[in-house]
N, C-alpha and C positions, 0 to 999 in steps of 0.2 A: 415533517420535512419531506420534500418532494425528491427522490432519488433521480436523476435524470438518466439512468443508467439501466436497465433491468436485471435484478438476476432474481434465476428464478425457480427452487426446486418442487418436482412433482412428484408423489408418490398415491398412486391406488388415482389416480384423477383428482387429487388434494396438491393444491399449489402452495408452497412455504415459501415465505421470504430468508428464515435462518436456515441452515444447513443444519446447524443444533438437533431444531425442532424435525425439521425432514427425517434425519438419520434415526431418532429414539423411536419416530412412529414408523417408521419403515420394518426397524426393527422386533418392535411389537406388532405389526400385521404379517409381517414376512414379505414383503415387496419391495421389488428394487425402486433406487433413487433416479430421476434424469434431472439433468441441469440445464435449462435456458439462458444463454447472455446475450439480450440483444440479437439475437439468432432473426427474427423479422427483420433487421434493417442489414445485419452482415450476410447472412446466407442472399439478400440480392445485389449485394454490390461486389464488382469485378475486380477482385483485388491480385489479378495477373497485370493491371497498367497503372503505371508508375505514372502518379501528379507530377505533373508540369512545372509548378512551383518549386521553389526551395523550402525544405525544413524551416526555417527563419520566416518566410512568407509566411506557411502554414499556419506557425504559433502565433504570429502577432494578426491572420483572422481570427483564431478562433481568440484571442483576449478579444478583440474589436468587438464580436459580436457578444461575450459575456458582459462587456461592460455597456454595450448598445439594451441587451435585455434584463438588467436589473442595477434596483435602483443603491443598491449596497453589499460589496463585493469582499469576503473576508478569504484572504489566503492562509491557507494553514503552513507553515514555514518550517521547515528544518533547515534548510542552510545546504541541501543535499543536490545533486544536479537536478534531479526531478522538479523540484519546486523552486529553484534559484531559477531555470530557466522560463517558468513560468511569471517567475518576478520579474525578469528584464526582459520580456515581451511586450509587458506593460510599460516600462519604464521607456524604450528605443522609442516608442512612439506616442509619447506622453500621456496614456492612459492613465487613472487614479485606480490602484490599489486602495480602499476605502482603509483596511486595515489587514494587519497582518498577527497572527497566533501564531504564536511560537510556544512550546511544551517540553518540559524537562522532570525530572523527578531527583534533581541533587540533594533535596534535603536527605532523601531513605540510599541513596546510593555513594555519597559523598567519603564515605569512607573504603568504596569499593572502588573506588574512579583512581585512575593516576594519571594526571595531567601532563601528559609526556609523550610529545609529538613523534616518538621512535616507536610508542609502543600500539598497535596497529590493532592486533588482536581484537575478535568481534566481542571479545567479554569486557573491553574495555570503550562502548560505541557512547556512555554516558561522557566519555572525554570529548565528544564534537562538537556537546553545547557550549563549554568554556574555551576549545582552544579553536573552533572552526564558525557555530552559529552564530554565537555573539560578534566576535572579533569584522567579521563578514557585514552583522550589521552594521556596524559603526561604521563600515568605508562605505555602503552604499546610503547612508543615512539622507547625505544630502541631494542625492536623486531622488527621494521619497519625502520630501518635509511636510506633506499632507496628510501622509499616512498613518493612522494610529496603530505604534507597536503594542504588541500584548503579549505579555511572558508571561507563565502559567507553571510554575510548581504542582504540576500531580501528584507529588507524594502519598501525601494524606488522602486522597481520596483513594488511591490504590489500599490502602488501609481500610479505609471506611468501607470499599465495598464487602470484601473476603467481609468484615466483621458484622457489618447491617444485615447480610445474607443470610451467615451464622449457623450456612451446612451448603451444601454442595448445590440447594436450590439456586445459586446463580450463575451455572452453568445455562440454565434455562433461557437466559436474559441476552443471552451471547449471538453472534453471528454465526462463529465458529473458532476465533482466534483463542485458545484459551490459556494464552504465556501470559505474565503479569502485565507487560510492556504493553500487550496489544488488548486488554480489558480494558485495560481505563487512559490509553491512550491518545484520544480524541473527546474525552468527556467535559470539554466544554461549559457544558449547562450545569457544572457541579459548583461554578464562582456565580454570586447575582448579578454582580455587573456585567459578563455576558448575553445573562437570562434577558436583563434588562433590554439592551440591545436586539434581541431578538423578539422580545414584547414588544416591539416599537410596528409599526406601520407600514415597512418598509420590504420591498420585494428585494429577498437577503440569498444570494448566492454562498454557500461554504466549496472554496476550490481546493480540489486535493489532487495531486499528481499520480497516484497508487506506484507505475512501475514504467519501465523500458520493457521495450517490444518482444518478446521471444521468440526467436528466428529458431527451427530443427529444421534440420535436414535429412529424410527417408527418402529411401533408393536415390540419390541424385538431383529428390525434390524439395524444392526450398518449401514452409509450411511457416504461416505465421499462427503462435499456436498462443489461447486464452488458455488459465486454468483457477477457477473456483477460487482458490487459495489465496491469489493477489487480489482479489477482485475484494473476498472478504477481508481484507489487511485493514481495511476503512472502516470502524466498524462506527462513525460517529455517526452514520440517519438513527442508532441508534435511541442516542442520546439528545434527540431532536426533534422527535416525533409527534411533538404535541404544537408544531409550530409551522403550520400549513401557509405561513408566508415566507418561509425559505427554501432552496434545494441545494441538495448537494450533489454538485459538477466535478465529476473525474475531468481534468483538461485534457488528458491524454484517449482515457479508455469510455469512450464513449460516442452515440449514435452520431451526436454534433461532427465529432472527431474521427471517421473515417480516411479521410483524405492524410489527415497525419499520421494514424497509425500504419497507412498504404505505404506509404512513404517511406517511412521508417524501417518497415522492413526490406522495403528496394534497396536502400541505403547499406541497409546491414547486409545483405543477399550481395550486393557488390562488393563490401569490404569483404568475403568472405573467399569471392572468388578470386580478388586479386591478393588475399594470404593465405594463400589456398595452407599455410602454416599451420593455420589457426582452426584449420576448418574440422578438426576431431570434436572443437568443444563445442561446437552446434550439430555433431553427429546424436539422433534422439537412442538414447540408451540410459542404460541404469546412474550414468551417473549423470547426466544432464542437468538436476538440479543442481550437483555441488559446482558442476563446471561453470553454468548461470548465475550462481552465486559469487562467485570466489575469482572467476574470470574473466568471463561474460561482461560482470559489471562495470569493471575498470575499463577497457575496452570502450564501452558501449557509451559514456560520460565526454568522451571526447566525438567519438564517431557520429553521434545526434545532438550536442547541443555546443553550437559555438558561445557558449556563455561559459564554461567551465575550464577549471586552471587545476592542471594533474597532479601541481603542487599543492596544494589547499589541504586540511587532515582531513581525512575520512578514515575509520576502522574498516576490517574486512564485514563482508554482511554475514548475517547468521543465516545456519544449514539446517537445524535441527528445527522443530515446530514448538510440540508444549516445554521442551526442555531447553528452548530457545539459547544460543548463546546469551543474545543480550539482555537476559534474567541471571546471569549465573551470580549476583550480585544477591539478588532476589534467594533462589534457590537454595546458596549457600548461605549466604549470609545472616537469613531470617529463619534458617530451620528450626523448629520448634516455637515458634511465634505462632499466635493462634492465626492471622490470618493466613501463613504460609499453611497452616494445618486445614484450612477450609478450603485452600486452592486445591491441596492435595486431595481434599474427599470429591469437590469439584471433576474432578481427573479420574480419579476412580470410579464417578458415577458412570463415568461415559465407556470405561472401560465393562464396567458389568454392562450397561443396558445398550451397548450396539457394537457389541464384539466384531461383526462383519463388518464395520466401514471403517475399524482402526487400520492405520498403518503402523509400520511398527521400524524400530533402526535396528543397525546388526546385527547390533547384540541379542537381538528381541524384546527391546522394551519398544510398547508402546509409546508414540509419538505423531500422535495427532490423528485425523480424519483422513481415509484415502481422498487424493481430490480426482474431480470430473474434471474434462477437456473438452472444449471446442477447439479447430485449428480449419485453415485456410490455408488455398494454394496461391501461393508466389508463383510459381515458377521454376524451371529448372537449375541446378547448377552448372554454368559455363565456366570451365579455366580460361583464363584470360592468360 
C-alpha cells in the first residue's frame, strides 16, 4: 500500500517508517529521534493566506480529484464528523463512494457497552456504533444505493493477534498506537473478502479522515500545529502492504490537502478571536491535550463541517494513550485473559527498552511514547 502522506522518523541517518521501531534503536544506539511530516511540501507553502474558497468548496475538490484518480474508492466510516463529512462531499455532488467500512468490536465489548444515549462518558465510545453509526446509516442509505456497505466485527481478531504473537514480539508490528482499539483497528485484510477486493486489478484508494486541525496559540501567535500521534492513529498501510495497487489517502491531512488544512485553521483563528471566551483552550500549555480532546472537539464539529448535527450521539474522546479510555472495557474487563496478558508484556517491553521516549500521566505511570511536532504560522491574534 502506497501511503500518500509521509511520515518519517530518523535516527543516526536510518529512516523508520514506525516510531515503534525508531524509538527501540534510538534507544539502543543512544541517539536522538526527528520526525518528518510532509515537511517538503508544508515548510514551502504560505500558510499565513487564507484560500479563497469555502471549506464546502475545498472538500468536494479534494473528493473530485480522488475519485478523478482511482478507479475504486473505499471510505473507512465511523459515523464521526470527520468521516461523515467526507461522505457527503461525495454525495452534494454526485460522486460514487465505491464502498464504505465500517468496524466495530461488539461481540468482546457487548457486555461493557450501555446503550444509553445520556451516557456520554469516553469508556462508553462502543455505544456510537448501535445508537449513532448504524442509525445514521440507514437515513443516508438512499443517497448512496451504489454503494457497498461493509461492517466488520474486530473482535476476534483483536484476540487473534495478542494470541498468534504469544509475547510481547507484536509490539514490533506496530506504528505506535499500542491500546487494543488502535492495534487492530483498521485490519481489514484479516476477513478474505476484503483480501479479495484488493487482489482484484483495480487502482484502490483506502480514505481515512485521521483528525481536525490544531490551532495553539504562543505569544499572540496563531500556529497550526501536526503531532506524530494523530498521524499514527491510522495504523491500517499497515495491514496492506503487500498490495502496491492501493493507497491510503488521509482526506484531510495530507500534501493533496493543503489548501483545506490552510483554511481550516483561518477558520478556527477567526472563531477564536471573535470568542475571545474560548481562547484559554487553544492557549499551548500543559493541558492542551485534554482541552483538544474534551473541548476543542465539540467545538470544532460545527465550526468546519456544515454536515454535522450537535444533536447526533457521540461519547467524550479519550485523553489517556496505552491506558486509553476507550479499552477500559478491554483493560478491565479481560484482565487475566492471556491475550490481555500479552498486551501487557507488549507495554512492558517498551517500558524497559526506550525508557527515554515514554511519556508518563500524573500519577507516574507510563502512557505511551513522547510525541514530535511540527507546527506552522497562521498569524496573529486580533480581538475583534
Amino acid at each position: 500500500m502506497i501511503l500518500n502522506s509521509t511520515s518519517v522518523y530518523t535516527v543516526d541517518g536510518i529512516n523508520f517508517e514506525s516510531k515503534i521501531q525508531a524509538c527501540l534503536f534510538a534507544s539502543q544506539v543512544n541517539k536522538q529521534v526527528t520526525w518528518n511530516f510532509n515537511k517538503e511540501f508544508f515548510n514551502t507553502y504560505n500558510w499565513s493566506v487564507e484560500p479563497d474558497q469555502s471549506l464546502d468548496e475545498l472538500y468536494n475538490a479534494r473528493a473530485r480529484r480522488l475519485r478523478e484518480n482511482y478507479d475504486y474508492l473505499v471510505l473507512s466510516y465511523s459515523g464521526g464528523a470527520d468521516s461523515h463529512n467526507i461522505l457527503m462531499s461525495f454525495v452534494r455532488q454526485g460522486l460514487k463512494i465505491d464502498e464504505l467500512l465500517i468496524n466495530h468490536m461488539s461481540d468482546a465489548w457487548k457486555s461493557y457497552v450501555v446503550l444509553d444515549a445520556t451516557q456520554t462518558a469516553s469508556w462508553n465510545t462502543g455505544a456510537e456504533h448501535d445508537l449513532h453509526t448504524m442509525p445514521l446509516l440507514k437515513n443516508v442509505q438512499h443517497l448512496i444505493p451504489n454503494t457497498k456497505i461493509t461492517v466488520l466485527d474486530l473482535s476476534q481478531n483483536l484476540f487473534d493477534t495478542f494470541i498468534k504473537a504469544g509475547d510481547a514480539s507484536w509490539v514490533l508490528e506496530r506504528n505506535e498506537g499500542l491500546n487494543p482499539l488502535n492495534v487492530t483497528r483498521f485490519n481489514y485484510a484479516y476477513f478474505s473478502d476484503i483480501r479479495k477486493q484488493f487482489d482484484k486489478n483495480h487502482k484502490i484508494a483506502m480514505i481515512v479522515g485521521i483528525d481536525k486541525p490544531r490551532l495553539i496559540i504562543s505569544d499572540n501567535i496563531a500556529y497550526l500545529l501536526f503531532n506524530d500521534r494523530t498521524v499514527n492513529i491510522v495504523p491500517v498501510k499497515n495491514h496492506f502492504e503487500e498490495y502496491t495497487n492501493s493507497s491510503l489517502e488521509f482526506f484531510y491531512w495530507s500534501p493533496d490537502a493543503v489548501d483545506i488544512m490552510c483554511k481550516q485553521a483561518h477558520v478556527v483563528k477567526r472563531f477564536v478571536e471573535t470568542n475571545i471566551q474560548h481562547r484559554s483552550l487553544f492557549e499551548w500549555n500543559n493541558n492542551y491535550t485534554t482541552n483538544f480532546r474534551l473541548f476543542q472537539e465539540k467545538m470544532l464539529r460545527q465550526i468546519l463541517y456544515t454536515t454535522w448535527n450537535q444533536s447526533w450521539f457521540q461519547t467524550d474522546k479519550a485523553v489517556s494513550d496505552w491506558d486509553s479510555e476507550f479499552d477500559m472495557w478491554f483493560a478491565k474487563g479481560y484482565e487475566g485473559h492471556k491475550a490481555h496478558t500479552i498486551w501487557k508484556e507488549g507495554l512492558t517491553h517498551m517500558i524497559k527498552n526506550a525508557p527515554t521516549f515514554l511519556k508518563y500521566k500524573a500519577d507516574g505511570t507510563p502512557d505511551g511514547l513522547k510525541g514530535f511536532l511540527q507546527h506552522y504560522k497562521i498569524g496573529p491574534i486580533v480581538t475583534l
